[in-house]
Each structure stands twice: as structure tokens, then as C-alpha cells.
TORPA-4810 file (N, C-alpha, C, O; in nm, 3 decimals):
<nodes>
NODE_1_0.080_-0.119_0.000_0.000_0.000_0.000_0.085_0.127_0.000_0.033_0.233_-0.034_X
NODE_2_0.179_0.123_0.026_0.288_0.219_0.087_0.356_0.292_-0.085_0.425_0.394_-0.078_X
NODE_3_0.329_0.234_-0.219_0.366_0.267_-0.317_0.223_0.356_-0.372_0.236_0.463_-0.433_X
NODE_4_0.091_0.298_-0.342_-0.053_0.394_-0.358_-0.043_0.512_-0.331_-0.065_0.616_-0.393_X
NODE_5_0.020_0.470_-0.154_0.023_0.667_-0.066_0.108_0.726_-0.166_0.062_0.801_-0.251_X
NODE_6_0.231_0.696_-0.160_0.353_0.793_-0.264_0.322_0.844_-0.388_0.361_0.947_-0.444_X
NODE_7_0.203_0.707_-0.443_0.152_0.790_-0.584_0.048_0.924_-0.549_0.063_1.042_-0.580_X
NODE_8_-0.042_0.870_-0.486_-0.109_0.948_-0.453_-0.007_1.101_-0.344_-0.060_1.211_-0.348_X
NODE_9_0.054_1.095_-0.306_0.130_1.205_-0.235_0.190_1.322_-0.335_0.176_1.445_-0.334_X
NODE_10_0.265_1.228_-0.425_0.329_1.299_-0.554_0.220_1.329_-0.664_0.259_1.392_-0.762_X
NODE_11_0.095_1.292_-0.660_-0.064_1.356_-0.711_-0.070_1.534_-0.649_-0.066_1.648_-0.695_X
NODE_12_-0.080_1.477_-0.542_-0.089_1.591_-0.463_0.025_1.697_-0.451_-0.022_1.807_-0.421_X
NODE_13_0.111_1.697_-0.459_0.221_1.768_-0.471_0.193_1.828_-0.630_0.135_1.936_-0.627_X
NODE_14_0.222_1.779_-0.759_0.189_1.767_-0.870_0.061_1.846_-0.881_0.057_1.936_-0.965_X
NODE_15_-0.047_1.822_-0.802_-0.176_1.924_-0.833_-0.165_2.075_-0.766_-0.223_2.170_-0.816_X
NODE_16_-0.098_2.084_-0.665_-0.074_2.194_-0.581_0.059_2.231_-0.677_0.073_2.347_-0.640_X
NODE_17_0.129_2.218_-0.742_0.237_2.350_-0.794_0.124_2.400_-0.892_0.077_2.514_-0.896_X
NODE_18_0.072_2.233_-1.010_-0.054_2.361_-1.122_-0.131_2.430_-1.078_-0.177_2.511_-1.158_X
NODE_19_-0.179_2.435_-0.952_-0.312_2.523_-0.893_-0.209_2.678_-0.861_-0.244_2.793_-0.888_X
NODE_20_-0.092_2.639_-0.804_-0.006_2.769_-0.805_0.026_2.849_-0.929_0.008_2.969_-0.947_X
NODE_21_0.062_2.786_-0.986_0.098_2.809_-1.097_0.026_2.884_-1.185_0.062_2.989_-1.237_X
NODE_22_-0.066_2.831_-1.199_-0.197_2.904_-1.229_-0.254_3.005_-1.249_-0.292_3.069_-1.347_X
NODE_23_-0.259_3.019_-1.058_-0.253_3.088_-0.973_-0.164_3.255_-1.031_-0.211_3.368_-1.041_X
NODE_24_-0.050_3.211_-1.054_0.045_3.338_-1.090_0.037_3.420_-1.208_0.065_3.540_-1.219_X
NODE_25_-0.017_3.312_-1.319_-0.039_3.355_-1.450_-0.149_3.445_-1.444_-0.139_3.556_-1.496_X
NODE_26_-0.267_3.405_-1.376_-0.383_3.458_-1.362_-0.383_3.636_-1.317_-0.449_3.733_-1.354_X
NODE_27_-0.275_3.614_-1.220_-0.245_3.725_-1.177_-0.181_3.830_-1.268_-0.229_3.943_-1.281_X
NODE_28_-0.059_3.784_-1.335_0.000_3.865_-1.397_-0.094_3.894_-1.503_-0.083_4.006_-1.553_X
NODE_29_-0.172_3.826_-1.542_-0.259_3.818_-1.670_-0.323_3.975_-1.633_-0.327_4.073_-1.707_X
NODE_30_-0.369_3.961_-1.498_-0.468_4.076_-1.470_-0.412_4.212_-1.461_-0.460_4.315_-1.507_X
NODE_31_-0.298_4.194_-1.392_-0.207_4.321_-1.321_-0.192_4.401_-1.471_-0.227_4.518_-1.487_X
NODE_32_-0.121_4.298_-1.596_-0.118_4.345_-1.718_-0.218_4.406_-1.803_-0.190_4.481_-1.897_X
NODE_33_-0.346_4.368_-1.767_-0.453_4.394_-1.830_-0.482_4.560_-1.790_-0.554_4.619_-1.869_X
NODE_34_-0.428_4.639_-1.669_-0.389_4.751_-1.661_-0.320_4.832_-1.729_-0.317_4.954_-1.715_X
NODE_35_-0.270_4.776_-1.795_-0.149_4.873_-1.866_-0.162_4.825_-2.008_-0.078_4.864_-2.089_X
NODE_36_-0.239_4.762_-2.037_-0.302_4.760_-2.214_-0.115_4.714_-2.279_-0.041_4.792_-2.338_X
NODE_37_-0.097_4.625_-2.256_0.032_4.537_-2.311_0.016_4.545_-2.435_-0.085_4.606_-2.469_X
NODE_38_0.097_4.494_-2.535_0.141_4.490_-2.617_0.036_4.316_-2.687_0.069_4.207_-2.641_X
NODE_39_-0.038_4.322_-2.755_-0.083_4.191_-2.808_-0.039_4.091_-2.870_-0.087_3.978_-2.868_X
NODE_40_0.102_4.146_-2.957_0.188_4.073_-3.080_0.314_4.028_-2.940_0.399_3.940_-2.954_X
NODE_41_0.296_4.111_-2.814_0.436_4.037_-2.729_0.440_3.891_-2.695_0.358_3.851_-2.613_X
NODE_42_0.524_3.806_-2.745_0.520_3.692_-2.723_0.486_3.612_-2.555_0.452_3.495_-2.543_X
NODE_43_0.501_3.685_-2.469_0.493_3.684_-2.266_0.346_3.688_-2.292_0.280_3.587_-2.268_X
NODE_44_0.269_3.832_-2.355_0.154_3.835_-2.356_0.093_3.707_-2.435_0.037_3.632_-2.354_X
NODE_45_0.089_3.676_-2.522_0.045_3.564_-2.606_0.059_3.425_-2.500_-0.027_3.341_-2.474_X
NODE_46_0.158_3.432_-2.466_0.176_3.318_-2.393_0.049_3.315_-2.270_-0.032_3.223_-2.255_X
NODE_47_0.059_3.438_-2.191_-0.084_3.497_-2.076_-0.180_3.415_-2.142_-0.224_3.309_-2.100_X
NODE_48_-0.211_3.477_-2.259_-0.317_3.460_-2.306_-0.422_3.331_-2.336_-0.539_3.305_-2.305_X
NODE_49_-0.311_3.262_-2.415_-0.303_3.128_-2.435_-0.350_3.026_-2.313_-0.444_2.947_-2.313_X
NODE_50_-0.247_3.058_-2.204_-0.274_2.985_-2.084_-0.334_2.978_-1.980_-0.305_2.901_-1.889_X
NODE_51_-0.472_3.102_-1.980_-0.532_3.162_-1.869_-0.639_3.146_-1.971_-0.716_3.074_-1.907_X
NODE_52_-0.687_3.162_-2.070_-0.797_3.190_-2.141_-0.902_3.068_-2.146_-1.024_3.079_-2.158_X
NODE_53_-0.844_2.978_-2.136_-0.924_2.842_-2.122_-0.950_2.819_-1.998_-1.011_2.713_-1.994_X
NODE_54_-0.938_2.856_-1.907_-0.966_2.863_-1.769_-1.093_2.990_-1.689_-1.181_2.976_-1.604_X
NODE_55_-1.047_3.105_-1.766_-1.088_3.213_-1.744_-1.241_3.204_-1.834_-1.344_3.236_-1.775_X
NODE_56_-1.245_3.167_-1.954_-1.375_3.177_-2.011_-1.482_3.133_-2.023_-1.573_3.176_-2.093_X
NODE_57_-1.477_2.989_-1.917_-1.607_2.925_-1.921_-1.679_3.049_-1.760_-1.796_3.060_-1.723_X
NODE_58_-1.569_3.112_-1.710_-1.628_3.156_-1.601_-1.718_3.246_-1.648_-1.836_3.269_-1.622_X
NODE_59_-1.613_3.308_-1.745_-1.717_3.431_-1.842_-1.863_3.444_-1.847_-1.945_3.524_-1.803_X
NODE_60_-1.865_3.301_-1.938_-1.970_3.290_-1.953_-2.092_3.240_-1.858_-2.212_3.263_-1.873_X
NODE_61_-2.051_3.193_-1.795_-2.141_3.222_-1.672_-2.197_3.313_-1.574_-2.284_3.281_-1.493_X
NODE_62_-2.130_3.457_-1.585_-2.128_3.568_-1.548_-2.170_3.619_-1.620_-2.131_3.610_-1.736_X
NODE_63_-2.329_3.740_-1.556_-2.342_3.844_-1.624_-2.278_3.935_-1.700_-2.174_3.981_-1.653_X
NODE_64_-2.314_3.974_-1.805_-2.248_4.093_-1.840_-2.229_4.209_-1.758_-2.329_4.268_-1.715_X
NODE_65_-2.057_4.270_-1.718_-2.062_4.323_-1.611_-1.977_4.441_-1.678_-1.938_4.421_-1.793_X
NODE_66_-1.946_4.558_-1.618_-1.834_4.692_-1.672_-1.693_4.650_-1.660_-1.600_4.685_-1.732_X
NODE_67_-1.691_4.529_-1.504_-1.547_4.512_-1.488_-1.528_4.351_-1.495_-1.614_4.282_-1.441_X
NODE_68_-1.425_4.293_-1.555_-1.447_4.177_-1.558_-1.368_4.081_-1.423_-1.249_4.080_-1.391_X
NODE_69_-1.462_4.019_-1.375_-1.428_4.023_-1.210_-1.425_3.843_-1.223_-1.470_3.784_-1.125_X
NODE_70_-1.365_3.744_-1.356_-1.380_3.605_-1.355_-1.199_3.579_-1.312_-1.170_3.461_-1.290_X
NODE_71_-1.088_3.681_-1.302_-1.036_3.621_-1.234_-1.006_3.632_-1.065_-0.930_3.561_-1.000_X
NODE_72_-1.069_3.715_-1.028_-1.144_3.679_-0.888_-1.238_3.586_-0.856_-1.277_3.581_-0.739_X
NODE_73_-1.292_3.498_-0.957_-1.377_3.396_-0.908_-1.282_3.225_-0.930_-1.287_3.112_-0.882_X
NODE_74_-1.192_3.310_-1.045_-1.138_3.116_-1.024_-1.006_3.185_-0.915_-0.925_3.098_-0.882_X
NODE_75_-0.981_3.302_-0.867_-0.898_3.257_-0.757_-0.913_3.187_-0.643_-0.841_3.113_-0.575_X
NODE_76_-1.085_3.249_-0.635_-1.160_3.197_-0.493_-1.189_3.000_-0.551_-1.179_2.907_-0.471_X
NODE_77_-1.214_2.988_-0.663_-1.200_2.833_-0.744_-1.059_2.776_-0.689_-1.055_2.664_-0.639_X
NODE_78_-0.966_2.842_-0.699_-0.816_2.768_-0.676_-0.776_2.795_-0.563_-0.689_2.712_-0.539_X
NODE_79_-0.792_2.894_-0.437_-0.782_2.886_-0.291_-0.883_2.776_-0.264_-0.820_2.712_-0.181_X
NODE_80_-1.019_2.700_-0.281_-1.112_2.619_-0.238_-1.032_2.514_-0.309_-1.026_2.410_-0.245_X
NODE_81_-0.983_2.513_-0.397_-0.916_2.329_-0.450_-0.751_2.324_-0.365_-0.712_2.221_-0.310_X
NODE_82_-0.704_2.401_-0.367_-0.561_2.404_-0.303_-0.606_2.354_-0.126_-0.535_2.271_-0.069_X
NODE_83_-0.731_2.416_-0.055_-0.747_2.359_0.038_-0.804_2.211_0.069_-0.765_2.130_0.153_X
NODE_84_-0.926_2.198_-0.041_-1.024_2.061_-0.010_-0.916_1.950_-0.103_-0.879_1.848_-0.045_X
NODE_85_-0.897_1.961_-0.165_-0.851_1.887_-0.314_-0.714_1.848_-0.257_-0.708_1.749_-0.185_X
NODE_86_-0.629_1.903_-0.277_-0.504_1.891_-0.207_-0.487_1.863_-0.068_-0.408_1.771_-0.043_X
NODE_87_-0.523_1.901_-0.004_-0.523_1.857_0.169_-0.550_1.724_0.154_-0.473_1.631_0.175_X
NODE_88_-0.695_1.717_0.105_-0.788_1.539_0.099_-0.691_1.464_0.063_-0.668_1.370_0.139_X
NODE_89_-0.599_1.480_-0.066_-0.505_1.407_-0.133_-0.344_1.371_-0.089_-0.259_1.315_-0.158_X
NODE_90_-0.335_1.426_0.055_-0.224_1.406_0.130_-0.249_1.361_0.279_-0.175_1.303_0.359_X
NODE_91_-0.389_1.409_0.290_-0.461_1.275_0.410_-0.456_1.179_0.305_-0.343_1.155_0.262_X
NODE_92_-0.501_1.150_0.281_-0.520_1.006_0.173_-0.393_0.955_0.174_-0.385_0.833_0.190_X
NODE_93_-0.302_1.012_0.160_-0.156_0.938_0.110_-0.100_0.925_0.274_-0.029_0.835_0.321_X
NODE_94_-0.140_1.013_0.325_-0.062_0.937_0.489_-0.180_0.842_0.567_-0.151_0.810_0.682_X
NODE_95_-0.279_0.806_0.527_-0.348_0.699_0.538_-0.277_0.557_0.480_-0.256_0.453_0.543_X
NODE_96_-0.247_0.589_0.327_-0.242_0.511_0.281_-0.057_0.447_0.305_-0.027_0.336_0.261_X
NODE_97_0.015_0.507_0.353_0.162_0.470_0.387_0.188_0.377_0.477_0.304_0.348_0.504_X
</nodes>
């Protein structure tokens, strides 16, 4: 059982850097969205690319609003999985050791 926990431990480890990770892009994505970046910049493209599939189903679930407030909702999405999701998944693995 002791090879389950480790998988499952290194799950959990593994899901908590992408939820960080994430996490950072999301941010910079926004901080940038202040200062009207450059669209052709390859950093920006990259933002874009990697937050946009995350960011737009929230969209659309949200009213049409003046300010767009969906990456404040998957932060509060990725503080609630970094706690339930990840925690659960490292009880689990020291259960399972």
C-alpha cells in the first residue's frame, strides 16, 4: 500500500504547484490587463493562451458586467481546490503509507 500513498502524495504535490501556478499567470494576466500590453508580445500571447481556457467558461457564466471580475472567481475556485482537493489528497496518502 505504501507505493498507492507515494503515488497518490506525488498527485498531490503535482496538483498543488498547477493550482499555483496558475494561480500566478492569472495574476499577472490581470495586473497586465492595466497597462493595455502589447498583443503581438510573445509573454503576452503566452498569458493569453494559458489563462484563457480557464478564465472563459467563467465568463460565460457571469453576467455581463463593466469590470471583468472572472479572475477573482477562479482565484476563490483555486484557494477552495488548493485547500479541499489537495489537503484530501495528502490525508489520503498518509493513510495510505
Amino acid at each position: 500500500m505504501f507505493v498507492l500513498g507515494n503515488f497518490v502524495d506525488a498527485l498531490a504535490s503535482l496538483v498543488s504547484i498547477l493550482l499555483t501556478i496558475m494561480y500566478w499567470l492569472i495574476l499577472i494576466r490581470a495586473l497586465l490587463s492595466w497597462v493595455n500590453p502589447d498583443p503581438f508580445n510573445p509573454l503576452v500571447q503566452f498569458l493569453m493562451r494559458t489563462t484563457e481556457p480557464v478564465l472563459e467558461p467563467v465568463r460565460r457564466l457571469l453576467p455581463p458586467l463593466p469590470l471583468d471580475i472572472s479572475p477573482i472567481i477562479v482565484f476563490f475556485i483555486i484557494i477552495f481546490l488548493q485547500k479541499f482537493l489537495v489537503n484530501s489528497l495528502y490525508d489520503l496518502a498518509m493513510r495510505l503509507h
